[in-house]
N, C-alpha and C positions, 0 to 999 in steps of 0.2 A: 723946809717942808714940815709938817706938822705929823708925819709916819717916820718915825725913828727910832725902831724899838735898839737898846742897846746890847741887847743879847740877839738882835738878828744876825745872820749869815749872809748875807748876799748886797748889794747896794745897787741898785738901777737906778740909770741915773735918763733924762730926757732934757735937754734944749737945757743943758747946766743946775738944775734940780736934781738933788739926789732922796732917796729915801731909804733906807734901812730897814728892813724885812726879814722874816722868813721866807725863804724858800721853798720848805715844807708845805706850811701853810698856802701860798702861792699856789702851787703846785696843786693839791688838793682842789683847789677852790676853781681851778680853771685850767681849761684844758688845754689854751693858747696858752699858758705857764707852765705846766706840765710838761706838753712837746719841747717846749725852748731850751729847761731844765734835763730835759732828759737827754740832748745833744751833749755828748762828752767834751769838753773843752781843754786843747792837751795845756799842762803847765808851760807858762812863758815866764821868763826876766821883767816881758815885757806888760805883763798884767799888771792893770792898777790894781792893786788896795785901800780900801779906807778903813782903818781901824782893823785893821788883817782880813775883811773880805771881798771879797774876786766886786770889780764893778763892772757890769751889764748894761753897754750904752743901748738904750733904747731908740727907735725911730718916731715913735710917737710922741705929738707934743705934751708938754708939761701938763696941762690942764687933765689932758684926758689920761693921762700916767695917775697923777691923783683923783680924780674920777673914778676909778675902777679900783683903786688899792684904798679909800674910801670904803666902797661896797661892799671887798673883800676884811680891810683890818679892821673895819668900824663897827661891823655886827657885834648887835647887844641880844 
């Protein structure tokens, strides 16, 4: 993926595409990220990590996961 900030916190991932993000930023930018983010998610054994943060499988295909995080991280 071409969105891999290495100080992100969170990794969603779609159809085996991963990309490394803010949260924050996410969250802010959209409100469909906001609500998601804002469901408490209890600690599990069973949560992946990548590079120590939490991965958020997504339902949406790949294209349209980078499509929108695109619009959101690529604002100049």
């Amino acid at each position: 993926s071409s969105i891999w900030y290495h100080d992100g916190n969170v990794v969603l991932q779609a159809e085996g595409t991963r990309w490394k993000v803010h949260q924050g930023i996410l969250a802010e930018s959209s409100s469909v990220f906001r609500d998601m983010f804002s469901i408490p998610q209890p600690p599990s054994r069973d949560t992946e990590l990548v590079e120590g943060c939490p991965v958020v499988q997504l339902s949406d295909t790949a294209k349209d996961v980078e499509c929108v995080l695109q619009a959101i991280c690529k604002r100049e």
